[in-house]
C-alpha positions as CSV (number, residue, x, y, z in Angstrom):
1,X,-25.1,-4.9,2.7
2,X,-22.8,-1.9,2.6
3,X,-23.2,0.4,-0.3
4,X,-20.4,0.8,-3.1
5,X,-18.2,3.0,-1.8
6,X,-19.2,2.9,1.2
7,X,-16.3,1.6,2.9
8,X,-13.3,3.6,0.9
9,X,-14.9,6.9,2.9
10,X,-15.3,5.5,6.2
11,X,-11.8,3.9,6.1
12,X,-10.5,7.5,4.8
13,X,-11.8,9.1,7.6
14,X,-10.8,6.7,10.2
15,X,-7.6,5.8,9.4
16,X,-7.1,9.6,8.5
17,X,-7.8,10.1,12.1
18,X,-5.2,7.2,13.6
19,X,-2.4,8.9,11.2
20,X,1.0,9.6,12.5
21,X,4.0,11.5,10.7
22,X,7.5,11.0,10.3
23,X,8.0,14.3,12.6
24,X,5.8,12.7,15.3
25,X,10.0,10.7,15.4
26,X,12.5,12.2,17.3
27,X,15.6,11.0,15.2
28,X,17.9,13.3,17.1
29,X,16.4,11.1,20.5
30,X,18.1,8.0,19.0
31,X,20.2,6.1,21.8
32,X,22.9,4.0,19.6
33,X,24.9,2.6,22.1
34,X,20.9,0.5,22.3
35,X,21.4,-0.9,19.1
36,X,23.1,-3.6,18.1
37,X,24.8,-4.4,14.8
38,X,22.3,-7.6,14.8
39,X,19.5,-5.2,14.9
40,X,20.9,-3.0,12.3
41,X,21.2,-5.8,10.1
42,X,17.5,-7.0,11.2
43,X,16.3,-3.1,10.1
44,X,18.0,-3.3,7.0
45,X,15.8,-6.4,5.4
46,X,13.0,-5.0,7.4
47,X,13.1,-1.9,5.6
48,X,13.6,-3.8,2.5
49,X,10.6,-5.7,2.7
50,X,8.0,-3.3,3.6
51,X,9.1,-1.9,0.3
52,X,7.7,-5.1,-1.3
53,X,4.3,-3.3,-0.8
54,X,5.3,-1.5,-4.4
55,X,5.1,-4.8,-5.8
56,X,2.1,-5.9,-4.2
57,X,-0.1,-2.6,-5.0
58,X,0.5,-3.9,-8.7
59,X,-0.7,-6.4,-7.7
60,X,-3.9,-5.7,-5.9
61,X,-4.9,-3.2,-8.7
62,X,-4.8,-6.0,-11.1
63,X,-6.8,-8.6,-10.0
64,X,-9.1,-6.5,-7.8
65,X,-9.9,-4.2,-11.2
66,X,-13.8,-5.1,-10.7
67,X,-13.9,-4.3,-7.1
68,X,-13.6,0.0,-7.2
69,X,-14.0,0.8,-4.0
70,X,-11.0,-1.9,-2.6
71,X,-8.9,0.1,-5.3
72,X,-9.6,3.5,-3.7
73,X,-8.9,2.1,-0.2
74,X,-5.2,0.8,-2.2
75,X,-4.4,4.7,-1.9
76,X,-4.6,4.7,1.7
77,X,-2.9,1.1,2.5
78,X,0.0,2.1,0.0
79,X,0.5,5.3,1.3
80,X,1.1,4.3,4.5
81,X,3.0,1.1,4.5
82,X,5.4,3.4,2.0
83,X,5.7,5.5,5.1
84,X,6.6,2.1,7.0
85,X,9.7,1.7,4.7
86,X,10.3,5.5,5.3
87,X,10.5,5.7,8.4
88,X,12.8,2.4,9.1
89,X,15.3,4.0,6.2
90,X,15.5,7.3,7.9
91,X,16.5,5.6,11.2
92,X,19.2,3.7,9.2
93,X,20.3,6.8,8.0
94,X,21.7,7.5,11.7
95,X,24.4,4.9,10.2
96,X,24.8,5.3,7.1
97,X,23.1,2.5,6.4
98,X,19.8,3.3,4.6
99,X,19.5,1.0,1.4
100,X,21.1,1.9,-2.1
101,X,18.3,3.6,-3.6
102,X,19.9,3.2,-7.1
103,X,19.7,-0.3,-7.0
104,X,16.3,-1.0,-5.4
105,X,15.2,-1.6,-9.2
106,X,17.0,-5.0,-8.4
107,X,14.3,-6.4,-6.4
108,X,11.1,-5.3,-8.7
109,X,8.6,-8.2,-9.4
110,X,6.2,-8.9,-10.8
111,X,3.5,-11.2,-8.7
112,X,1.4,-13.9,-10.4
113,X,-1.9,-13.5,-10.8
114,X,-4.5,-14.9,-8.7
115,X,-8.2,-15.1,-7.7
116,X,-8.8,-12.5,-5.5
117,X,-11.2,-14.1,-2.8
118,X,-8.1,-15.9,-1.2
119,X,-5.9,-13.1,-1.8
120,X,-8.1,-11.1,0.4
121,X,-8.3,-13.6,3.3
122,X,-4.4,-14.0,2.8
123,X,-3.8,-10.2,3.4
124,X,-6.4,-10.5,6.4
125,X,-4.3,-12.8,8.5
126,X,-0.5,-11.4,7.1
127,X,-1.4,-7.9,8.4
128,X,-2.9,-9.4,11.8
129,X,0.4,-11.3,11.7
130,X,2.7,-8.8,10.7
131,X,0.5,-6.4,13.8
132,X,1.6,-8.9,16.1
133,X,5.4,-8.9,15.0
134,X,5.4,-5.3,15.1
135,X,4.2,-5.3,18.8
136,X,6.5,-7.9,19.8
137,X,9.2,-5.9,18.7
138,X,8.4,-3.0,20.2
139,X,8.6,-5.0,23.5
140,X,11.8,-6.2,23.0
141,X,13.5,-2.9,21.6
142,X,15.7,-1.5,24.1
143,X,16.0,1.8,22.1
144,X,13.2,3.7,23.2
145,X,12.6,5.6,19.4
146,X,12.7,2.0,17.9
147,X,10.5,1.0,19.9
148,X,7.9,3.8,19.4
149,X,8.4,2.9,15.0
150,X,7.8,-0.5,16.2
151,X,4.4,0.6,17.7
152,X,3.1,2.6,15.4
153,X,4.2,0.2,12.2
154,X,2.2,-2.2,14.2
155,X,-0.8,-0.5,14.8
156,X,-1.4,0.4,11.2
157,X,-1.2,-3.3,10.1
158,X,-3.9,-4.4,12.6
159,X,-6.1,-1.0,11.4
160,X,-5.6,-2.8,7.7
161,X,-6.3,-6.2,9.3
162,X,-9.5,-4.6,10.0
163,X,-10.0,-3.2,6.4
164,X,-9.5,-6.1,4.4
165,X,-12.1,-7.9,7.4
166,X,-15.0,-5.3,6.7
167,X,-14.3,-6.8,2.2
168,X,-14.1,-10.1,3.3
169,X,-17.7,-9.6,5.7
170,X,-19.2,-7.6,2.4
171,X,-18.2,-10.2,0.2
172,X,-19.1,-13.1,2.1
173,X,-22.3,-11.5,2.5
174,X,-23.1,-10.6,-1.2
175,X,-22.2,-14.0,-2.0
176,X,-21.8,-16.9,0.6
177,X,-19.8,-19.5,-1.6
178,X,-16.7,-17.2,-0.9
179,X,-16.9,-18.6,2.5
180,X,-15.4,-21.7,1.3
181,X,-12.0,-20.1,0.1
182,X,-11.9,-17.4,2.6
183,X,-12.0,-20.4,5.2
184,X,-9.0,-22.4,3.0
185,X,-7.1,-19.6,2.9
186,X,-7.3,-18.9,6.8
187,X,-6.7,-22.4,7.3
188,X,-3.1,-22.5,5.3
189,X,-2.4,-19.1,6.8
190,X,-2.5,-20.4,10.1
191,X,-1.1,-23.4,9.8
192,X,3.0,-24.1,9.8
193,X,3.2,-20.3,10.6
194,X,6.8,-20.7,10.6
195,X,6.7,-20.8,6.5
196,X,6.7,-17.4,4.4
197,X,3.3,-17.3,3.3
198,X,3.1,-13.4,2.1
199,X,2.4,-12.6,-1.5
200,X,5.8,-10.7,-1.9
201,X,7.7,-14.1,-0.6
202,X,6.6,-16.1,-3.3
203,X,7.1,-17.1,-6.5
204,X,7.2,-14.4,-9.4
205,X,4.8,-14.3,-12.7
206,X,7.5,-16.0,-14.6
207,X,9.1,-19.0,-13.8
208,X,12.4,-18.0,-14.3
209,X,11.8,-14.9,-11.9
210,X,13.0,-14.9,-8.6
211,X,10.7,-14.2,-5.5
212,X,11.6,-10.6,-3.4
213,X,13.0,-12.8,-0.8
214,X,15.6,-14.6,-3.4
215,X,16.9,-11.5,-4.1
216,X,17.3,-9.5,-0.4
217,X,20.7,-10.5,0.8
218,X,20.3,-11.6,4.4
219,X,16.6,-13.0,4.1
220,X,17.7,-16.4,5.4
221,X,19.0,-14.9,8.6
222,X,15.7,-12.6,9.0
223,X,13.5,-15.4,9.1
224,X,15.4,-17.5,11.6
225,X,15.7,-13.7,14.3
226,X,12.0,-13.5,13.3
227,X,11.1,-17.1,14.4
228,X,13.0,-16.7,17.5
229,X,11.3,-13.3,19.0
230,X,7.6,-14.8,18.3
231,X,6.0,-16.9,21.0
232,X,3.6,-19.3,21.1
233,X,0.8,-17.3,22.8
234,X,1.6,-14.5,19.6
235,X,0.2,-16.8,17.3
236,X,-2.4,-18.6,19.6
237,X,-3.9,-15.1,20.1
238,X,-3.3,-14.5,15.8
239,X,-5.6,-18.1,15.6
240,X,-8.4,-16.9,18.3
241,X,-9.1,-13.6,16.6
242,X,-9.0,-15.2,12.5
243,X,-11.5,-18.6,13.7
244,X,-13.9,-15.9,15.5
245,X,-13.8,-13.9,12.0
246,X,-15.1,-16.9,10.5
247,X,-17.5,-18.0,13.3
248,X,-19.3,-14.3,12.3
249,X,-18.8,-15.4,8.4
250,X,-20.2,-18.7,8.9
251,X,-23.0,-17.8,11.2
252,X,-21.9,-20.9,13.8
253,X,-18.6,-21.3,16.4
254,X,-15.2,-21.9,14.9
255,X,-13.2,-22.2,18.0
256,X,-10.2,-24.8,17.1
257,X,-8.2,-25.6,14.1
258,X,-10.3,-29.1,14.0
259,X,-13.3,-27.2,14.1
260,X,-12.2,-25.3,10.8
261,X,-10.7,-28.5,9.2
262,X,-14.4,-29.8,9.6
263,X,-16.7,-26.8,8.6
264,X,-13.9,-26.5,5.4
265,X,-14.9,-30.4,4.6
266,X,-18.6,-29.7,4.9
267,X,-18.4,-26.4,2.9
268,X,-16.4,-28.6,-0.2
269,X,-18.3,-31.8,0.5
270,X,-21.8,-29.6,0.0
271,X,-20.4,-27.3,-3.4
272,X,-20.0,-30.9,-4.8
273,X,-23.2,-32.2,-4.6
274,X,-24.4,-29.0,-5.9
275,X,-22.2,-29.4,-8.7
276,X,-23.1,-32.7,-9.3
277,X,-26.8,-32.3,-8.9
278,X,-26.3,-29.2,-11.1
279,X,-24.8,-31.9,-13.8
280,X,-27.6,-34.3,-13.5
281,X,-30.3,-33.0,-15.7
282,X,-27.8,-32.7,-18.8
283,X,-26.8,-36.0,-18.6
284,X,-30.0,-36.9,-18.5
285,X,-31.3,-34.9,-22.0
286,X,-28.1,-36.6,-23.4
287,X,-29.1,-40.2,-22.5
288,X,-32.4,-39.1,-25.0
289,X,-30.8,-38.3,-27.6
């Protein structure tokens, strides 16, 4: 197994490697007789959102406290999806349109707490998924600078798709029972993809919080232009590369949802007979007293 630590240096030096700046973007290049008030408005919430990676650092440093070296890779993953939202506002600057940053104290929450095996397997699949968004986009731009952001946003989520892979491979192999919620996790991630299923879409620490989402005007809208750029082969391709994460995890093939649904249901089926047979000898010193 990798050594503590181990993995916060080699992702440094690697990602430090992959790393683009905000000059690498020629702003003054901007076409914007390409770019559509719909895709302005798209931009806007986009920008918007990758700011909710504030909220979800919080987060991470939480309920990851007892794992150091995933809180030293936070620096990096923070750092650069920060630049994500940077880079989208300066191109909205072109028109005027960059997001009040007096009020983006509006949208602070706080996230509820949570174990953090699933969380990890639930940022896995999100960055793969938001990679693949990304890419798609960057097809689909017809201005040429958008469509270079596009790019580069996307290839920094699949880079952390790899990341939070190489925890979720350490931890699996320190201690095989995480299999089990990793595998849950992936499951509900890739199932119904049309849902928001992204820590910073859901519901706030107290209950009388609103989500991020609940409070981004437009949101609505941004799902349904989201939904309708994303193919079928998109998230058939997302499916393939998550089942053959868990076919290495699991030591056996994984090659269909059924197949997942099934190694899931022997995984739980298995914990509770060791639960139970873990239960019986207590029962049994009470039944002599």
């Amino acid at each position: 197994m990798t050594s503590p630590a181990a993995h916060y240096d080699r992702m440094f030096r690697r990602l430090e490697k992959a790393r683009w700046s905000l000059s690498d973007i020629k702003f003054d290049a901007v076409d914007k007789t390409l770019v559509s008030p719909t895709t302005l408005r798209f931009l806007r919430i986009n920008c918007l959102m990758e700011l909710s990676s504030l909220y979800a650092v919080r987060m991470f440093l939480r309920d990851f406290r007892e794992m150091p070296d995933f809180c030293q890779f936070m620096s990096i993953w923070y750092y650069e999806e920060m630049k994500h939202y940077l880079v989208l506002r300066e191109y909205l600057k072109l028109w005027d349109l960059e997001p009040d940053v007096a009020s983006l104290g509006e949208l602070d929450t706080e996230l509820s707490p949570a174990p953090w095996p699933p969380t990890l397997a639930l940022h896995y699949c999100g960055e793969l998924r938001l990679g693949m968004w990304y890419h798609r986009w960057s097809d689909e731009a017809e201005e040429p600078v958008l469509a270079q952001i596009y790019r580069l946003i996307g290839n920094d989520e699949f880079r952390h798709a790899g990341c939070y892979k190489e925890f979720m491979e350490e931890a699996a192999s320190a201690r095989p029972e995480l299999l089990l919620e990793f595998m849950q996790t992936c499951k509900w991630m890739l199932f119904n993809p049309t849902g928001d299923k992204h820590p910073t879409t859901m519901k706030a620490d107290r209950d009388f919080d609103a989500a991020v989402t609940d409070r981004i005007e437009g949101y609505a809208e941004f799902r349904v232009m989201i939904q309708s750029t994303i193919r079928d082969d998109d998230e058939a391709e997302l499916r393939r590369q998550v089942l053959a994460t868990l076919s290495r995890l699991a030591g056996s093939p994984i090659a269909t949802m059924r197949e997942l649904a099934v190694h899931t249901r022997r995984l739980k089926e298995g914990r509770a007979r060791q639960m139970a047979g873990s239960r019986r000898p207590v029962a049994a010193e009470a039944s002599l007293i």
